[in-house]
C-alpha positions as CSV (number, residue, x, y, z in Angstrom):
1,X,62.8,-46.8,31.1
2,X,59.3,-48.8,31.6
3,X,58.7,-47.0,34.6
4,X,59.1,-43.9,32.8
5,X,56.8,-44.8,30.1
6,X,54.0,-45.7,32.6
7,X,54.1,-42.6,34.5
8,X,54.2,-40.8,31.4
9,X,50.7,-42.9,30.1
10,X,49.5,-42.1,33.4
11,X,49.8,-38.7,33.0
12,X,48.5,-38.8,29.6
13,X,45.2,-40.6,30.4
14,X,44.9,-37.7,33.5
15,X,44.9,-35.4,31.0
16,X,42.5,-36.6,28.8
17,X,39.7,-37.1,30.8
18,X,40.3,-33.8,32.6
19,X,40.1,-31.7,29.2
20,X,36.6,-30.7,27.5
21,X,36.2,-33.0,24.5
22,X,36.8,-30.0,22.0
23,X,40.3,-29.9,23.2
24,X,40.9,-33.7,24.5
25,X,42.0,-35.0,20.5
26,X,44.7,-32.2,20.4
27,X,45.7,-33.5,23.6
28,X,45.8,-36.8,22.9
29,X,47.5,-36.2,19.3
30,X,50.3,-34.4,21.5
31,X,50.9,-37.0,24.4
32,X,51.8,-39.9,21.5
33,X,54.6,-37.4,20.1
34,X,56.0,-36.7,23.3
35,X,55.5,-40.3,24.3
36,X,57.8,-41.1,21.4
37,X,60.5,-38.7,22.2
38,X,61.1,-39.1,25.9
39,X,61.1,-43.1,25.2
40,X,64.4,-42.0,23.5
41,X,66.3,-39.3,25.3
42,X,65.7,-39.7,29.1
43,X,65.8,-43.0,30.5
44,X,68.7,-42.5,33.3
45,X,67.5,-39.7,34.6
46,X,66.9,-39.7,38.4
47,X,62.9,-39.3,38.7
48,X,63.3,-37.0,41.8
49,X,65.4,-34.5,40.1
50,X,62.7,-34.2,37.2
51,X,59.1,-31.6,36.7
52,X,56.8,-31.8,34.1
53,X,56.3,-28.7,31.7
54,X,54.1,-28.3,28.9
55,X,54.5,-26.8,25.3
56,X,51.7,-25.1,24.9
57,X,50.3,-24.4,20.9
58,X,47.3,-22.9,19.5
59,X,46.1,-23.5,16.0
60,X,49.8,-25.3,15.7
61,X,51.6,-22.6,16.6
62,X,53.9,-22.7,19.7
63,X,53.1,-20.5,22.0
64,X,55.1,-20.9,24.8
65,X,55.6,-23.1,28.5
66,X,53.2,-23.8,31.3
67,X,54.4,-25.5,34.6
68,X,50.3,-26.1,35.0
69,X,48.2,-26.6,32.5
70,X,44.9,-26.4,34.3
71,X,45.6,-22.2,34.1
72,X,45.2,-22.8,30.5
73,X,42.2,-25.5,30.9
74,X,40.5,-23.0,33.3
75,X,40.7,-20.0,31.2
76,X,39.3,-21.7,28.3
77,X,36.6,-23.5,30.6
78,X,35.6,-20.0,31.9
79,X,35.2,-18.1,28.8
80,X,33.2,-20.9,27.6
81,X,30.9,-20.7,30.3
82,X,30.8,-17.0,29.9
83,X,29.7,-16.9,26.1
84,X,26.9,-19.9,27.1
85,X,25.7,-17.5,29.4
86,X,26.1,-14.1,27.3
87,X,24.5,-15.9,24.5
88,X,21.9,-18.7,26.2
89,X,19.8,-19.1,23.2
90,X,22.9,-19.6,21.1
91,X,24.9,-22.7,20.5
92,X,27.9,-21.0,20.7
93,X,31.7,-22.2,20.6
94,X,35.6,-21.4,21.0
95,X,37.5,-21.4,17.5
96,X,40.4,-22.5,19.3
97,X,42.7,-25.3,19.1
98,X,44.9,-25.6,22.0
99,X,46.9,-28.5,22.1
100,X,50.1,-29.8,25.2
101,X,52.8,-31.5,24.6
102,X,54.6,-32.1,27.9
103,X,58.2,-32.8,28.6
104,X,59.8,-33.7,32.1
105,X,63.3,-31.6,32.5
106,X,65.1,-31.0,35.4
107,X,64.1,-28.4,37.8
108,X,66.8,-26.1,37.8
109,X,65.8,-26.3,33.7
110,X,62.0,-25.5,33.9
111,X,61.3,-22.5,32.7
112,X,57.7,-21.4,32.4
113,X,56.3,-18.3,30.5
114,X,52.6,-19.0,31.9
115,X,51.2,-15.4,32.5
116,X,52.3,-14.4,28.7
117,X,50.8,-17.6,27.4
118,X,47.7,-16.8,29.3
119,X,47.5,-13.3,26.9
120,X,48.3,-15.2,23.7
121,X,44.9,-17.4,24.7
122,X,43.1,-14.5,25.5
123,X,43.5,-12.6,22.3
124,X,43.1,-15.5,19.9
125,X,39.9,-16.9,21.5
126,X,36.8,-15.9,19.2
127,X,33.4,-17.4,19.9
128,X,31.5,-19.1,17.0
129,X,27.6,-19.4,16.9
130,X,26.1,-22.8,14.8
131,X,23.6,-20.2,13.0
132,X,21.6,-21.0,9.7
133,X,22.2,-17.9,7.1
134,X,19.2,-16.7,5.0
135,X,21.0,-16.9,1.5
136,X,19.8,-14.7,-1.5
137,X,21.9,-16.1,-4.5
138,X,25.1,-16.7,-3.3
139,X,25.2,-13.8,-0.7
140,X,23.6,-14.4,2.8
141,X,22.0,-11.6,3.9
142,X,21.0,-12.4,7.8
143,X,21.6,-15.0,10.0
144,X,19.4,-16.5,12.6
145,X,19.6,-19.2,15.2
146,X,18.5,-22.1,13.2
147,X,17.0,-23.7,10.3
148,X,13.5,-23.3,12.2
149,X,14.2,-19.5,12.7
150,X,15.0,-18.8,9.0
151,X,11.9,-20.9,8.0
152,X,9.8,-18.5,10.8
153,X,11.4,-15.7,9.2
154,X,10.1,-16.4,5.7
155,X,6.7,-17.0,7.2
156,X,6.0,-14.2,9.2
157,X,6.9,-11.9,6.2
158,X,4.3,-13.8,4.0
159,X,1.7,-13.9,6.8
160,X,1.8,-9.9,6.7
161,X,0.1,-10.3,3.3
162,X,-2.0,-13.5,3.3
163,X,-3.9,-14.7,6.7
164,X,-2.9,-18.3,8.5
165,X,-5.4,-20.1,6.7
166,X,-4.5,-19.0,3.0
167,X,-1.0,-19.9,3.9
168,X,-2.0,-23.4,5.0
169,X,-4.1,-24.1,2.0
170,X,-1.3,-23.3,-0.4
171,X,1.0,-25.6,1.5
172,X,-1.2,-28.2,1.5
173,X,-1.8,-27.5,-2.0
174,X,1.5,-27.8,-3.2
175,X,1.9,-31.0,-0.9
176,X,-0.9,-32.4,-3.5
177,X,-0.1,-30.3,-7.0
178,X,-2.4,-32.4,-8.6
179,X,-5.5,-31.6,-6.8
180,X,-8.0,-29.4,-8.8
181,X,-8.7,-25.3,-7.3
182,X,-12.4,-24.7,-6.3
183,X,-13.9,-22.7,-8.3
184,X,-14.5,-19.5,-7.0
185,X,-17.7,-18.5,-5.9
186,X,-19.4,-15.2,-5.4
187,X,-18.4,-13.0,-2.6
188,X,-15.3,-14.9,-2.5
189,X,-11.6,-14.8,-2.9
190,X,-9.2,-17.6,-3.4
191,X,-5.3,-17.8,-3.2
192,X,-3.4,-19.9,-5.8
193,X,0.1,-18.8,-4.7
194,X,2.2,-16.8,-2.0
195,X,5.9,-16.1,-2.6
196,X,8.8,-14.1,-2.6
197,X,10.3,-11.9,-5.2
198,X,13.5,-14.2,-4.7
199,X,14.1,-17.1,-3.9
200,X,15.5,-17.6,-0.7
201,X,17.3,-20.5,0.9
202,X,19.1,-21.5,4.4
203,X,22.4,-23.4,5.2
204,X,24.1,-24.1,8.7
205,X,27.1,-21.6,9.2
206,X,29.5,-20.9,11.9
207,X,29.5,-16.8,12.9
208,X,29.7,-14.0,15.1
209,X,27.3,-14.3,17.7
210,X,26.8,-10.9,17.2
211,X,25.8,-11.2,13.8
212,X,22.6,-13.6,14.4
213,X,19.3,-11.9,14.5
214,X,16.2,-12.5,16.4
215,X,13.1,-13.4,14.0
216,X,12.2,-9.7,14.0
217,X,14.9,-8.2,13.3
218,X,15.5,-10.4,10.4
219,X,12.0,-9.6,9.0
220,X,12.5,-5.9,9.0
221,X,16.0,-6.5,7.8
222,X,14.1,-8.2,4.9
223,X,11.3,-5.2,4.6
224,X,13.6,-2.9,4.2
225,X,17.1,-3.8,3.5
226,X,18.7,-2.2,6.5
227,X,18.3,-2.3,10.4
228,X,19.5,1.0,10.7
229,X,18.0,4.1,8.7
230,X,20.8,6.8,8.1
231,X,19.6,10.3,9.4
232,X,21.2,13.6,8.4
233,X,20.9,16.7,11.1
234,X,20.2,19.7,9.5
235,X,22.9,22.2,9.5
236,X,22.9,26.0,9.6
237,X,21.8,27.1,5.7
238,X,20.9,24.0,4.7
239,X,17.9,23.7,2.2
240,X,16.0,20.5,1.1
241,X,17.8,20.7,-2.3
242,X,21.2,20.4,-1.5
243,X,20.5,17.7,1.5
244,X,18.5,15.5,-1.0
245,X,21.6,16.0,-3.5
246,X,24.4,15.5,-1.0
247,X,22.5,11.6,-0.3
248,X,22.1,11.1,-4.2
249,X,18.0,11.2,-3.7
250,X,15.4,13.5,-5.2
251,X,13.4,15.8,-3.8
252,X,10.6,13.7,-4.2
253,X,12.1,10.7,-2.2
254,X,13.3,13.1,0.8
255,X,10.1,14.3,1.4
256,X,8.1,10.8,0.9
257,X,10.7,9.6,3.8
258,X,10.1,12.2,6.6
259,X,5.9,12.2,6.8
260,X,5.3,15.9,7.2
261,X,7.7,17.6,5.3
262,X,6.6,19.9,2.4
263,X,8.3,21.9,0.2
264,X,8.2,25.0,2.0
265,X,8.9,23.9,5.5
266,X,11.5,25.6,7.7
267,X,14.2,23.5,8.2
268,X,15.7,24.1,11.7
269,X,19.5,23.6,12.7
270,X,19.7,20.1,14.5
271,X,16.5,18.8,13.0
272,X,17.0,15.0,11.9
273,X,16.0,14.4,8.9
274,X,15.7,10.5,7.8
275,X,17.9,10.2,4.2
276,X,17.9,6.5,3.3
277,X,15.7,4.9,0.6
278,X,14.6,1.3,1.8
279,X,15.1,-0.9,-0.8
280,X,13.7,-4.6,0.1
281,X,15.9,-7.1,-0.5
282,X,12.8,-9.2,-1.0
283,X,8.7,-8.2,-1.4
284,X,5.6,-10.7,-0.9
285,X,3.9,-11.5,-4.5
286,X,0.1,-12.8,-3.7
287,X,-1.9,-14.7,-6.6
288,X,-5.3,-15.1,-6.1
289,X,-8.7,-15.8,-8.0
290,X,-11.3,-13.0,-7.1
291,X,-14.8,-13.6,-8.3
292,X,-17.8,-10.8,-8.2
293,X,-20.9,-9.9,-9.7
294,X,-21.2,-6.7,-11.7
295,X,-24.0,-4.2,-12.7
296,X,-24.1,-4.2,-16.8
297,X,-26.2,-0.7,-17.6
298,X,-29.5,-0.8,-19.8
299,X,-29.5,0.4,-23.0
300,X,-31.8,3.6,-23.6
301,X,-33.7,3.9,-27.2
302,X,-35.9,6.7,-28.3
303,X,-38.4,6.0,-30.5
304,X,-40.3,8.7,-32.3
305,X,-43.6,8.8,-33.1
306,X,-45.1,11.3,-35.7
307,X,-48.9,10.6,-33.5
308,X,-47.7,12.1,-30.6
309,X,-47.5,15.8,-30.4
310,X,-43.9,17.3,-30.1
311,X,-42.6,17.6,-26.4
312,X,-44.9,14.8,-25.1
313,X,-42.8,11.2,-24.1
314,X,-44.1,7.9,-23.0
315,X,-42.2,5.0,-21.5
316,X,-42.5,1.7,-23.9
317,X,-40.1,-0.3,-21.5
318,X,-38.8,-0.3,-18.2
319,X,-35.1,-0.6,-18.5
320,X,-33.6,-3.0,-16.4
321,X,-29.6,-3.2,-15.6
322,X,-28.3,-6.9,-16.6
323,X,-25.5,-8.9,-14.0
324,X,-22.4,-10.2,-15.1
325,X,-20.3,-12.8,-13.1
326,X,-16.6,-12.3,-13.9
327,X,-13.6,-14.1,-12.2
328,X,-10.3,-11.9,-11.9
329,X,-6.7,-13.6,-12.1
330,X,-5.4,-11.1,-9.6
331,X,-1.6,-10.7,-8.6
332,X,-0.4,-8.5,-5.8
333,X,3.7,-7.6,-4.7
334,X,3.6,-6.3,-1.1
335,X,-0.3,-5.5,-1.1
336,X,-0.1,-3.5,-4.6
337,X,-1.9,-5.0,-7.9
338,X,0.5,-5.3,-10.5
339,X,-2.2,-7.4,-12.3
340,X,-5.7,-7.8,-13.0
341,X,-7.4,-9.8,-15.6
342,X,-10.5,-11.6,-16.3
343,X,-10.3,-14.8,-17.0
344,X,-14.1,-16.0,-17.3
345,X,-17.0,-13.7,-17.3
346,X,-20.5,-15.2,-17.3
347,X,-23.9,-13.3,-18.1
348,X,-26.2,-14.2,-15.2
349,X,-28.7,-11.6,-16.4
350,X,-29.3,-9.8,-19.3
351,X,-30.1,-6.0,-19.4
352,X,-33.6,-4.4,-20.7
353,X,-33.6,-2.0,-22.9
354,X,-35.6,1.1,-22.0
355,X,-37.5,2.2,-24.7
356,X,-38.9,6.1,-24.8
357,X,-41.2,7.4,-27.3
358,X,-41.2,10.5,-28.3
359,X,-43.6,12.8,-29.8
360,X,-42.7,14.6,-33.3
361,X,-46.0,16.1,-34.4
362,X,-46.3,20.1,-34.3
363,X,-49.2,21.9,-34.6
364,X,-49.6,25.8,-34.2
365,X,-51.6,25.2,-31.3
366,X,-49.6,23.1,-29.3
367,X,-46.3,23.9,-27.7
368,X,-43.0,22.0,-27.5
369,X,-42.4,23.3,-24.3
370,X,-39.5,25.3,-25.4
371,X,-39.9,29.3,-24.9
372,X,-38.7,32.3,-26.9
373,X,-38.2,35.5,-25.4
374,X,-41.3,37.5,-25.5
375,X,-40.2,40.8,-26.8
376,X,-37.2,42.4,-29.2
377,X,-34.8,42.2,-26.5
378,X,-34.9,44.6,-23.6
379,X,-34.0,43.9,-19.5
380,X,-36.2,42.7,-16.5
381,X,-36.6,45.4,-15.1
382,X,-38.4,43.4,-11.9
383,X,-38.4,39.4,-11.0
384,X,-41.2,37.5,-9.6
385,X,-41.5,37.6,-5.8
386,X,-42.6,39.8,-3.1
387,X,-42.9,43.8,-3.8
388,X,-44.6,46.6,-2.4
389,X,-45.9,43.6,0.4
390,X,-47.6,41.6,-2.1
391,X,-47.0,38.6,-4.6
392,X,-45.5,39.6,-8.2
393,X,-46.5,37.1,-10.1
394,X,-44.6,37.3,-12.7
395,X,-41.5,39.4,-14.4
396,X,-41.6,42.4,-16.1
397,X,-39.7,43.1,-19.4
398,X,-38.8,46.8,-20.5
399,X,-36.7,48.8,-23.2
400,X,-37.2,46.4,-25.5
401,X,-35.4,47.6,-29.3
402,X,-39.4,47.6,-30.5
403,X,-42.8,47.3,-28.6
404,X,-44.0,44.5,-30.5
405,X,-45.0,41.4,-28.1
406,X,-44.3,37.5,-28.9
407,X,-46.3,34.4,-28.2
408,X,-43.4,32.1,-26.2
409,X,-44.3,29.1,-27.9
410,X,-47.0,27.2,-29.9
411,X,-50.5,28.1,-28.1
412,X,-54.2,28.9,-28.3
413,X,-55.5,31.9,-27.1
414,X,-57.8,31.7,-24.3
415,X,-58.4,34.9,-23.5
416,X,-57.8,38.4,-25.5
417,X,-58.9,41.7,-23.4
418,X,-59.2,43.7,-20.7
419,X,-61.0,42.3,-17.6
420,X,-60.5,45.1,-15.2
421,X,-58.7,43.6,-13.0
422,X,-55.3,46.0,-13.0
423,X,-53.8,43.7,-15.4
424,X,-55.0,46.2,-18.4
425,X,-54.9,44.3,-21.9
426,X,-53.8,41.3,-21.8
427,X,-53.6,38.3,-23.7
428,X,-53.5,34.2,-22.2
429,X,-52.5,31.3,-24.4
430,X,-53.1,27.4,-23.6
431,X,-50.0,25.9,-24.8
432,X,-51.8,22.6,-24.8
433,X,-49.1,20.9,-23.2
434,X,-49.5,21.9,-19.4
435,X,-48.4,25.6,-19.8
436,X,-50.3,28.6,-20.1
437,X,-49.0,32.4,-20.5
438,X,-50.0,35.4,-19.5
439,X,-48.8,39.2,-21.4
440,X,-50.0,42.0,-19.5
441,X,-50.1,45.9,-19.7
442,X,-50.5,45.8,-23.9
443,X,-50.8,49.0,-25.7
444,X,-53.2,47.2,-28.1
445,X,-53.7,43.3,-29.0
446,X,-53.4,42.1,-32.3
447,X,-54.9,38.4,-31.5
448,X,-58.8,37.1,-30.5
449,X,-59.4,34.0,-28.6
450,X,-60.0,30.3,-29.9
451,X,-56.9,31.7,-32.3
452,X,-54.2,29.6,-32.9
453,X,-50.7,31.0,-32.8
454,X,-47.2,29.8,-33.7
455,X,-43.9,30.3,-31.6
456,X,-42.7,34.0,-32.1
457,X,-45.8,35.1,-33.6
458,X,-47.0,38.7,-33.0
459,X,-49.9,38.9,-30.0
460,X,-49.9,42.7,-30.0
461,X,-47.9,46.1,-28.7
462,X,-46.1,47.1,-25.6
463,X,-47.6,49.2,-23.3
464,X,-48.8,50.5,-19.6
465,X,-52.5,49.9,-19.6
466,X,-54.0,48.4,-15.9
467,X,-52.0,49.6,-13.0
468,X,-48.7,50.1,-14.4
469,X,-45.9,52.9,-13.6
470,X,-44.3,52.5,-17.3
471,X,-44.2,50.8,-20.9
472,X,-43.3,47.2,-20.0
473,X,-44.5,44.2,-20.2
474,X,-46.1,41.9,-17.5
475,X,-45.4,38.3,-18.1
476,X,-46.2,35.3,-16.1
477,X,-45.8,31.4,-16.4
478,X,-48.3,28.6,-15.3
479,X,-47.2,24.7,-15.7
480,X,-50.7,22.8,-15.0
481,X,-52.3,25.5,-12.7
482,X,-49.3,26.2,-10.9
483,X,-47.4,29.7,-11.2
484,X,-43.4,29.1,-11.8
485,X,-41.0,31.7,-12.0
486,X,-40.7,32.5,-16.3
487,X,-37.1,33.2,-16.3
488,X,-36.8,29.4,-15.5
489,X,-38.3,28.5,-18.7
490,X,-36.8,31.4,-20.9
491,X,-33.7,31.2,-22.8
C-alpha cells in the first residue's frame, strides 16, 4: 500500500513539472483526488499486472481516456507555439483548462479513446489575446494591443488637428491647472484645449486575436466609424434615385461620397458606387486664443461751403484708417469653427476722419460740371473719331423736334461768330470750371461774347453754315485744353 502511494507521488511530481504552468494546477488539483481513491481500492493488486491511464477533462467535463498523456501535452504545447508565432506582437493564450486524473487498472482493462480525445481538444481550443479595449460609454468600440496602443491611438487622432508642440503645452498645462495662459500676442495663436467629442477610456480585456487592431486601423476606425465602406455595383436600369433610396441616403449624400459624380452622369452596369455615410464615432474639438490686428475704415464728411463755386471740392483732412487689436475665443470640431468670439478688443489707433469741402455757390457763369443735352432731342448722327481720313472732333446732333440750340451748362461766352474756318457760326463758352464748348454749323446766334449764360439757355438756331452736308449741329468738348469725347459728359 506504501509502495503504491509512492509511485503514485512519483508520478504525480513527473507530471507536474513536465506540464506548462497554465495547465500544471489542474494537474495537481487532479493527482490529490486520485491519490485519495487508489489509497482505498487497490492495495493487493500485483504491480506487474497494472498500466496507468488517464481521465482526461476539459473545462470539467470528461472527455475521455489517454494511455499517454504527453499526446495531449504536445498538442496543446504546439498550438501554443503556433498562435505565438501567428500572432508575435500579441500576448496571446489557450482558454483551455485541461486537467488528468490518472488511474492504474489492469491491462487487459485499459481502454484508451486517445485519437477522439485528441478532436475534443482540437475543437474547444480558442486563443485569447491580453488586449486593452477603447471603451466609448459602456460599449468598446476597438481593441488594440495595450494600454500604450489605446493611449497612441487617442494621440495620433488629436495630432491630425493640433501640431506636437500644442499638444505638449496643453498636457503640461493641465499637469499645472493653476498656471496663468500667456496672453496672446499679435501674429499669434494659442491653444487652451484639445479633446474629443467623447470621452474615451481603456481597460485590459481578453479577445479574439483577430479582433485587435494596429494603431491605424484603430484611428480610421475612429474617423470614420467603419473599416470597411459598403459599395453597391450598379445594375442594369439603375438610376441615382432609387440606389440612394434602396441605402436610406439622399441624393445629396450619394453624390458627396463618390467625388465625381453629378446629377446627370451615366451610370454604367458594374460601376461601384461607394453607399455608406461615415459617421465618426468621435471628432477632435480644438480651443484656441487667436489674436490679430484689424483695419477700422475712416469716416468721410462733406462739408459745404457757400464761398466755393458749385462742382469745385477741396480736401480739409487726410483720412486715415484706425487699428484695432481684438483677441478671438475660437473653437474648432475636426478643423471646422463652430465658434468665434471676441473676447477683448483694444484700439491701438484711432481713425481720421476725412473731411471734403464742397462748393455750393452758382453763378450763371460758372458751370457745375454737369451737362444737358444741347438740342430738343434728335440722334448723333456721327461720333468723334476718324472720318473721311481726318480727326472729328466732336459729335454731331441732327433731327432734333426744334432747331433751337442749348448752352450745356453754366458758361461765358468767349467767342460768338463766324471765323472762317469751316466751322460756320459758331458759338464757345468758358464754363469756368475747366470745360469749354463748342456749337458749330448755327443757322443764326442769338448770344455775344463776355455774355453770361445759364444751363439750358438758348445760344441760337440749328443749321449747316461752314462746310457742312446738312442741318446738324457740331458739338465738341474740352476739359482744360484737352478735347474729350462729349457723349462722355452728356446725359
Amino acid at each position: 500500500m506504501n509502495n503504491f502511494k509512492h509511485r503514485l507521488s512519483n508520478l504525480a511530481g513527473k507530471t507536474s513539472r513536465e506540464m506548462k504552468p497554465a495547465i500544471k494546477k489542474s494537474i495537481m488539483a487532479a493527482v490529490t483526488v486520485a491519490a485519495l481513491s487508489f489509497g482505498a481500492g487497490n492495495a493487493h493488486a500485483a504491480e506487474s499486472d497494472l498500466t496507468t491511464v488517464y481521465y482526461v477533462y476539459v473545462n470539467d467535463k470528461f472527455v475521455g481516456t489517454v494511455a499517454d498523456k504527453s499526446q495531449v501535452e504536445q498538442l496543446v504545447e504546439d498550438k501554443l507555439a503556433s498562435v505565438k508565432k501567428e500572432y508575435a506582437d500579441l500576448d496571446v493564450e489557450l482558454e483551455l483548462d485541461v486537467s488528468f486524473i490518472p488511474e492504474q487498472v489492469f491491462s487487459s482493462a485499459a481502454n484508451a479513446n486517445t485519437s477522439e480525445v485528441i478532436e475534443v481538444l482540437k475543437d474547444e481550443m480558442t486563443v485569447q489575446a491580453e488586449a486593452s479595449a477603447l471603451v466609448i460609454g459602456d460599449n468598446p468600440v476597438a481593441y488594440v494591443k495595450d494600454a500604450e496602443a489605446a493611449k497612441e491611438v487617442l494621440r495620433v487622432l488629436m495630432l491630425e488637428h493640433v501640431t506636437e508642440e500644442e499638444l505638449a503645452e496643453v498636457e503640461s498645462r493641465k499637469e499645472s491647472p493653476n498656471l496663468p495662459v500667456p496672453e496672446v500676442k499679435e501674429n499669434e495663436t494659442r491653444i487652451l484645449d484639445v479633446y474629443l467629442t467623447q470621452e474615451v477610456s481603456h481597460s485590459a480585456e481578453k479577445v479574439d486575436p483577430e479582433k485587435v487592431l494596429s494603431v491605424e486601423e484603430a484611428v480610421q476606425l475612429f474617423k470614420k466609424g467603419t473599416l470597411e465602406e459598403q459599395k453597391y455595383q450598379v445594375k442594369e436600369g439603375d438610376v441615382l434615385g432609387s440606389i440612394a433610396n434602396s441605402h436610406n441616403l439622399q441624393l445629396a449624400e450619394l453624390l458627396s461620397l463618390n467625388e465625381g459624380l453629378t446629377e446627370d452622369a451615366v451610370l454604367k452596369p458594374g460601376q461601384e458606387l461607394n453607399v455608406t455615410v461615415l459617421k465618426p464615432f468621435v471628432e477632435v474639438v480644438v480651443d484656441r486664443q487667436v489674436y490679430e490686428q484689424r483695419e477700422v475704415p475712416f469716416e468721410r464728411e462733406i462739408k459745404e461751403d457757400s464761398s466755393m463755386f458749385k462742382g469745385d471740392t477741396k480736401k480739409q483732412q487726410e483720412g486715415k484708417a484706425g487699428m484695432n487689436g481684438i483677441t478671438y475665443s475660437v473653437s474648432e470640431q475636426n478643423g471646422r469653427v463652430t465658434k468665434k468670439e471676441v473676447i477683448n478688443e483694444v484700439v491701438l489707433e484711432e481713425p481720421v476722419k476725412e473731411i471734403i469741402i464742397k462748393g455750393t455757390k452758382i453763378v450763371p457763369s460758372r458751370g457745375d460740371g454737369t451737362f444737358v443735352w444741347p438740342t430738343n432731342g434728335g440722334y448723333v448722327s456721327s461720333r468723334q473719331g476718324y472720318r473721311w481720313s481726318r480727326m472729328h472732333k466732336g459729335i454731331d446732333i441732327a433731327r432734333p423736334s426744334n432747331y433751337t440750340i442749348k448752352a450745356a451748362d453754366n458758361g461765358r461766352v468767349v467767342y460768338a461768330g463766324n471765323s472762317g474756318d469751316g466751322y460756320g457760326n459758331k458759338v464757345i463758352i468758358d464754363h469756368q470750371n475747366g470745360y469749354r464748348t463748342m456749337y458749330a454749323h448755327l443757322a443764326s446766334i442769338s448770344v455775344s461774347a463776355g455774355q453770361s449764360v445759364s444751363s439750358g439757355s438758348k445760344i441760337g438756331v440749328m443749321g449747316r453754315t461752314g462746310n457742312s452736308t446738312g442741318i446738324h449741329l457740331h458739338f465738341e468738348v474740352y476739359n482744360n485744353g484737352k478735347i474729350i469725347d462729349p457723349l462722355s459728359k452728356l446725359p
